[in-house]
C-alpha positions as CSV (number, residue, x, y, z in Angstrom):
1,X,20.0,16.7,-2.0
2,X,20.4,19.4,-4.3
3,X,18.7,18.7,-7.7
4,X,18.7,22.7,-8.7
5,X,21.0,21.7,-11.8
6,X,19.2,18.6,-13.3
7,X,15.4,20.1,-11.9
8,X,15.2,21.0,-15.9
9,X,16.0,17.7,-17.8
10,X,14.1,15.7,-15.3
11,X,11.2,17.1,-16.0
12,X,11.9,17.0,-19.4
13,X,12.4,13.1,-19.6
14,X,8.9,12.3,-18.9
15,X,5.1,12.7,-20.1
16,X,3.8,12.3,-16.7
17,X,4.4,14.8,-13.5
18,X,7.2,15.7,-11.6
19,X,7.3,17.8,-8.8
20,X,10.3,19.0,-6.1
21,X,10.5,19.4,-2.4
22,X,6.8,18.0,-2.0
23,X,5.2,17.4,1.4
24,X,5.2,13.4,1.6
25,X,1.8,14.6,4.3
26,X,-0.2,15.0,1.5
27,X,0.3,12.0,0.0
28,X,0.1,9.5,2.5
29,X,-3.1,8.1,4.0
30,X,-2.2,9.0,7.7
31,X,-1.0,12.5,6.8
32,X,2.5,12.9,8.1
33,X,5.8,13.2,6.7
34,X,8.7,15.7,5.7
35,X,9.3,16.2,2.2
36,X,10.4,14.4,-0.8
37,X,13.4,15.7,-3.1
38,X,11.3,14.8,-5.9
39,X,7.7,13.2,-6.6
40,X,7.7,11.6,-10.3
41,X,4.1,9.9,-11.8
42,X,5.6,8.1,-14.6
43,X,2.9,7.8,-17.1
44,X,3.8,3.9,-18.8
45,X,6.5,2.1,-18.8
46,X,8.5,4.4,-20.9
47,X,8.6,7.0,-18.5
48,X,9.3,4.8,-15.5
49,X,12.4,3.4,-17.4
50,X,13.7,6.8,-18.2
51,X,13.4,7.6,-14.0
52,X,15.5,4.2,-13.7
53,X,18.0,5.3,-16.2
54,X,18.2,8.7,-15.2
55,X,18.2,7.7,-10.8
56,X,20.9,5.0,-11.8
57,X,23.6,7.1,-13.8
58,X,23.5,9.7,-11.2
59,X,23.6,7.1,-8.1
60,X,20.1,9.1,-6.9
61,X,17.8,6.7,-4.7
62,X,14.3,5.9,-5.6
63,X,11.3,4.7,-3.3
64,X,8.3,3.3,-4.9
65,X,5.1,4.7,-3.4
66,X,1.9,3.5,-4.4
67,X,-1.2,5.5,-3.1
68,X,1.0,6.1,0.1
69,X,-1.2,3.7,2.3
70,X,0.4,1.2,5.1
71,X,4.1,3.9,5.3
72,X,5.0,6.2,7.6
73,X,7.2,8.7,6.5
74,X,9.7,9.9,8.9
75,X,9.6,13.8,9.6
76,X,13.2,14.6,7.6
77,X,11.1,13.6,4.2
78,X,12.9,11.3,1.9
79,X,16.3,11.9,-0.2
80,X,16.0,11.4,-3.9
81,X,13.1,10.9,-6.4
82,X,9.7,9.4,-4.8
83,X,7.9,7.2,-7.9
84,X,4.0,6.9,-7.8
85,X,1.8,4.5,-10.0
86,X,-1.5,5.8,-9.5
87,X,-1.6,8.5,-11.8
88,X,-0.8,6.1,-15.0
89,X,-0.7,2.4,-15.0
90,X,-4.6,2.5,-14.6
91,X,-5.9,-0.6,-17.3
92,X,-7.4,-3.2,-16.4
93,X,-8.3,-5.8,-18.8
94,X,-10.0,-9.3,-19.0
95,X,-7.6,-11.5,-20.8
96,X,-9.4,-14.2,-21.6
97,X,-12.1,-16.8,-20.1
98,X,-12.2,-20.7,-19.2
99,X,-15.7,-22.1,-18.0
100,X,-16.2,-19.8,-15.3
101,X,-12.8,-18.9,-14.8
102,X,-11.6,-15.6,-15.5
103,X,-8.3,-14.2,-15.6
104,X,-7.8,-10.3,-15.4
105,X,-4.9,-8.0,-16.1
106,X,-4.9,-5.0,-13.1
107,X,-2.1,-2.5,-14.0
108,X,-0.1,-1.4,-10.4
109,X,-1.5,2.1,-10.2
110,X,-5.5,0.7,-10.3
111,X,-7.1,1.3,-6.9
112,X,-8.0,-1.9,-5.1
113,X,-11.6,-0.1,-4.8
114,X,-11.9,0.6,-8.5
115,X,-10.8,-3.4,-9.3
116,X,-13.9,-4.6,-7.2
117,X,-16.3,-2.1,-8.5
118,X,-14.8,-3.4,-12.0
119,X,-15.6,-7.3,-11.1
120,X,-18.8,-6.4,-9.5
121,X,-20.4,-4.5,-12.7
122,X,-19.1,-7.9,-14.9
123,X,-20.8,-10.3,-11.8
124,X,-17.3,-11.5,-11.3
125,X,-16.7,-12.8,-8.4
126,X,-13.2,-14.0,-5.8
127,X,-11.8,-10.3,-5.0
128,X,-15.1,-9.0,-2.3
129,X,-12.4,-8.9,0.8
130,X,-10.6,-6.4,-0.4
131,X,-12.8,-3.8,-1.0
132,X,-12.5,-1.5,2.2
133,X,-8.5,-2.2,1.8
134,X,-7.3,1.3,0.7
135,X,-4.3,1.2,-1.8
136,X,-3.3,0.1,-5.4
137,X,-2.8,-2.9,-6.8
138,X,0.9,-2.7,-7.0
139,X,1.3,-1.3,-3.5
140,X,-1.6,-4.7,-2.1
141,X,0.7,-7.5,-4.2
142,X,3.8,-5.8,-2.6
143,X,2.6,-6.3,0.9
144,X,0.2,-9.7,0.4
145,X,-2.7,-7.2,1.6
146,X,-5.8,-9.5,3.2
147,X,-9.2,-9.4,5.0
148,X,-11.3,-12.0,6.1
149,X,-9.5,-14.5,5.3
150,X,-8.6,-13.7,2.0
151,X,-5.0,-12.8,0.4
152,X,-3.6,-11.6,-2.7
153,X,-1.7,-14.4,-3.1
154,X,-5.1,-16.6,-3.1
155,X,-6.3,-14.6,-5.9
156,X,-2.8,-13.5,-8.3
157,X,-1.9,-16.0,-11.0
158,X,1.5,-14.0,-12.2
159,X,3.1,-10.2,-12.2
160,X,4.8,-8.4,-14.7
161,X,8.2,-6.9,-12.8
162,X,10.5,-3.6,-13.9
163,X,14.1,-4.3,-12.7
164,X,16.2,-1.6,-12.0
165,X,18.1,-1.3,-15.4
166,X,14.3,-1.6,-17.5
167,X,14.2,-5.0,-18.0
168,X,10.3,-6.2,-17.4
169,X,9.9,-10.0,-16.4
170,X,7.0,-11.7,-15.8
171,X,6.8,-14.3,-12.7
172,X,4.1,-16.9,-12.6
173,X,2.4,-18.2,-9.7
174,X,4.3,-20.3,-8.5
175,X,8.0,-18.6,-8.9
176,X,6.3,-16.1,-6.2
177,X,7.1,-15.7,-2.9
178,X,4.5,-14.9,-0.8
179,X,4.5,-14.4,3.0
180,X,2.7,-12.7,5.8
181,X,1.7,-9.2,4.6
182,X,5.3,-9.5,2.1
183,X,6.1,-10.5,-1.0
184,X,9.8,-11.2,-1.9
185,X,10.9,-8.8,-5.0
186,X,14.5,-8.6,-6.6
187,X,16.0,-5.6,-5.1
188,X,15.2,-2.1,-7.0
189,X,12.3,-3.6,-9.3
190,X,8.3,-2.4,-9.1
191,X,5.3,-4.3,-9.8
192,X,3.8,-3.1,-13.4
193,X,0.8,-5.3,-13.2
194,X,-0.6,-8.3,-11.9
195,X,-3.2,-11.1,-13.3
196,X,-5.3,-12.3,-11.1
197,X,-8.3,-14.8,-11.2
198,X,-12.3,-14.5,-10.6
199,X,-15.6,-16.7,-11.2
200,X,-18.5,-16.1,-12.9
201,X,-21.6,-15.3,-9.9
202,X,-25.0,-13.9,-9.9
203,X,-24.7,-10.2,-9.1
204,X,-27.3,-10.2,-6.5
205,X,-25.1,-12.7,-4.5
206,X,-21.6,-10.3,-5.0
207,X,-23.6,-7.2,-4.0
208,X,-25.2,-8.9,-0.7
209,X,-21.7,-9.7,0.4
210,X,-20.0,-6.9,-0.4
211,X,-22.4,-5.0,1.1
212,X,-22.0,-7.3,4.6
213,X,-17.8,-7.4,4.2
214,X,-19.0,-2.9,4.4
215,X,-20.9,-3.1,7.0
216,X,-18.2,-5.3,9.0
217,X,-15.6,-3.3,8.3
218,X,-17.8,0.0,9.5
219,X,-18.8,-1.3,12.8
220,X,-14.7,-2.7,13.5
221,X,-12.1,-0.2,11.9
222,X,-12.2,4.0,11.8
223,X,-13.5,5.7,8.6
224,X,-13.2,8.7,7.3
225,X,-9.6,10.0,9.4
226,X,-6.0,9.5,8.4
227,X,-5.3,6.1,9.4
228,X,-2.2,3.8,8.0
229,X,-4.4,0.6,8.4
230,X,-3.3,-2.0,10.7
231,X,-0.1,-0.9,12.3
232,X,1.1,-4.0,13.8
233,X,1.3,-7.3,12.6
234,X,-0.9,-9.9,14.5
235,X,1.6,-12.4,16.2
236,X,0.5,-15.7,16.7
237,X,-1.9,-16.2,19.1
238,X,-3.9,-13.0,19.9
239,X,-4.6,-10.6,17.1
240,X,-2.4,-7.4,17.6
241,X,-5.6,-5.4,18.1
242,X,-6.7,-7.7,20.9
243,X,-4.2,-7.5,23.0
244,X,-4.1,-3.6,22.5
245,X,-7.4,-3.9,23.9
246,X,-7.0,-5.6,26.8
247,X,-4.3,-3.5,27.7
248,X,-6.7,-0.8,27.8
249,X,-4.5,1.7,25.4
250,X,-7.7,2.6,23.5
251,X,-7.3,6.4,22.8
252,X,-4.1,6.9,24.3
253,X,-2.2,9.6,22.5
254,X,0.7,11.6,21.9
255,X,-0.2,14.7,20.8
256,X,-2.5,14.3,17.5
257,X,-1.8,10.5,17.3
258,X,-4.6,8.7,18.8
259,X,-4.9,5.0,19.5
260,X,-8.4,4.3,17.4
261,X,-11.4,4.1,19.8
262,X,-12.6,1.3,17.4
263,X,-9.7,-1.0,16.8
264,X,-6.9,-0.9,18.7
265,X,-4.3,-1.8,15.8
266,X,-5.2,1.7,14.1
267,X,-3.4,4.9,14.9
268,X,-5.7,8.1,13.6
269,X,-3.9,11.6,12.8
270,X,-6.6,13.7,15.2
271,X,-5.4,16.7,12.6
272,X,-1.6,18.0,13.3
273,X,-0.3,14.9,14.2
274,X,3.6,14.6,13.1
275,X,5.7,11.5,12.2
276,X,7.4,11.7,15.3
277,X,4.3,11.2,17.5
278,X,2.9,8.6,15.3
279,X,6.5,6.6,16.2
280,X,6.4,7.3,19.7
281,X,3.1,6.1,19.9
282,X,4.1,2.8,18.3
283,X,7.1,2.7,20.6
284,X,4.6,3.1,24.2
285,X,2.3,0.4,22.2
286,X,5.3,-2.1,22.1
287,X,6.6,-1.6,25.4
288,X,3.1,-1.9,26.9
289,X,2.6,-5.5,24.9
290,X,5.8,-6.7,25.8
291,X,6.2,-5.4,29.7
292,X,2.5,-6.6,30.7
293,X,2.1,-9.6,28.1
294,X,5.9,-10.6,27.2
295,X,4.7,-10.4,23.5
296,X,6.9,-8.4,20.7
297,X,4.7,-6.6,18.2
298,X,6.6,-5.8,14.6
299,X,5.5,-3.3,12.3
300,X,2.8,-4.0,9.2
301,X,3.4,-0.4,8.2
302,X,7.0,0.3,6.4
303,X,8.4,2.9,8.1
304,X,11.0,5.2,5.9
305,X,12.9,8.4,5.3
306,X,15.1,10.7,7.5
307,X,14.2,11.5,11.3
């Protein structure tokens, strides 16, 4: 897409950043992906309205991207501008308290680590699970993120929504539709924030079991390597991961995509890996599952741009 005549005035419209032609690789978690037209970090919600306005009267596409964890990013990059969170929309606020109760305000571009380490220094207590889950906010209410046993939608009490055209609604528990690893969004609008709900604890307690949920996590999943997190979705019956195991695929790879030597369900970029071998990789994965076990795996990751 050629942007060379309106490069000027984009830049212009906001406070926050905006970049062209940037390598979506270094801005993903697994560390693949062609390049972006444009890569925007709107600021507040001032500057994210004016990328709306400006993306709609010029019929430009948008993707929202959060910490660029859970997406693969095909190798042809992605047409139009490429909106991040995580360099603004960073408060996070205690709203108010009942009993034990406590509600919390977690703007989209707040990293799910920095939201735990936030309730564990108040000895608040509800959100330990999530604290090896890489990712915003925004981007782990989009896609109903969960570990042991825990979801966001067990914990989020409403979210504050930008629609396309600027408007900003706010759903309440119950007008939310949450499903496995999804939530249902109006077409076109982005998370702003989400309130969410924690107990009063003894610190001691949080810190032992965050500590465990750690150790866990450690000992089952790869650290430390571009990884996407879990690549399949677990279908009913035998975790994804499981039957990847049994299958024996354990470090199978195409090229610099490896099948994790600890958990099956993860791919890991062994250090040049491209889009394209990360795909095929998936692709072997589901033929194996379904020719040997008669089981279709579907994608956890969101897979976008051009191939």
């Amino acid at each position: 897409m050629d942007l060379g005549p309106i490069k000027g005035e984009l830049k212009s419209l906001i406070k926050g950043r905006v970049s062209f032609d940037v390598s979506m690789a270094k801005h993903t978690s697994l560390r693949v992906g062609g390049n972006a037209d444009v890569l925007a970090f709107p600021r507040d919600e001032h500057d994210l309205r004016e990328i709306f306005r400006f993306a709609r009267e010029r019929a430009i596409p948008y993707y929202i991207l959060g910490k660029g964890t859970n997406v693969i990013v095909r190798d042809g990059g992605l047409r139009g501008v490429v909106i991040s969170l995580c360099r603004g929309f960073r408060r996070v606020t205690i709203l108010g308290r009942r009993d034990r109760e406590v509600l919390i305000s977690a703007e989209a571009g707040v990293s799910l680590k920095s939201l735990v380490r936030f309730t564990r220094e108040r000895s608040l207590s509800g959100l330990e699970a999530f604290i090896g889950i890489p990712g915003t906010v925004g981007g782990a209410l989009a896609m109903n993120a969960g570990a042991f046993g825990s979801e966001m939608r067990d914990v989020t009490r409403s979210i504050a929504l930008m629609g396309p055209a600027g408007d900003v609604t706010l759903k309440q528990e119950e007008e939310l539709r949450f499903d496995y690893r999804h939530l249902i969004l109006p077409e076109g609008s982005v998370i702003l924030r989400g309130i969410v709900e924690v107990v009063e604890a003894k610190g001691e307690e949080i810190a032992a079991k965050l500590k465990h949920l750690q150790r866990l996590r450690a000992q089952s999943q790869p650290w430390n390597v571009p990884t996407a997190g879990s690549i399949f979705r677990n279908p009913e019956g035998t975790p994804a991961g499981q039957l990847i195991d049994e299958l024996g695929l354990k470090g199978y790879r195409i090229g610099d995509a490896r099948i994790s030597e600890k958990h099956g369900n993860f791919i890991v970029n062994e250090g040049d890996a491209t889009a394209s071998e990360v795909l095929a990789l998936m692709a072997f994965i589901r033929d194996q599952v379904y020719e040997k076990r008669g089981i279709r795996l579907a994608p956890e990751v969101t897979i976008i741009g051009e191939g």
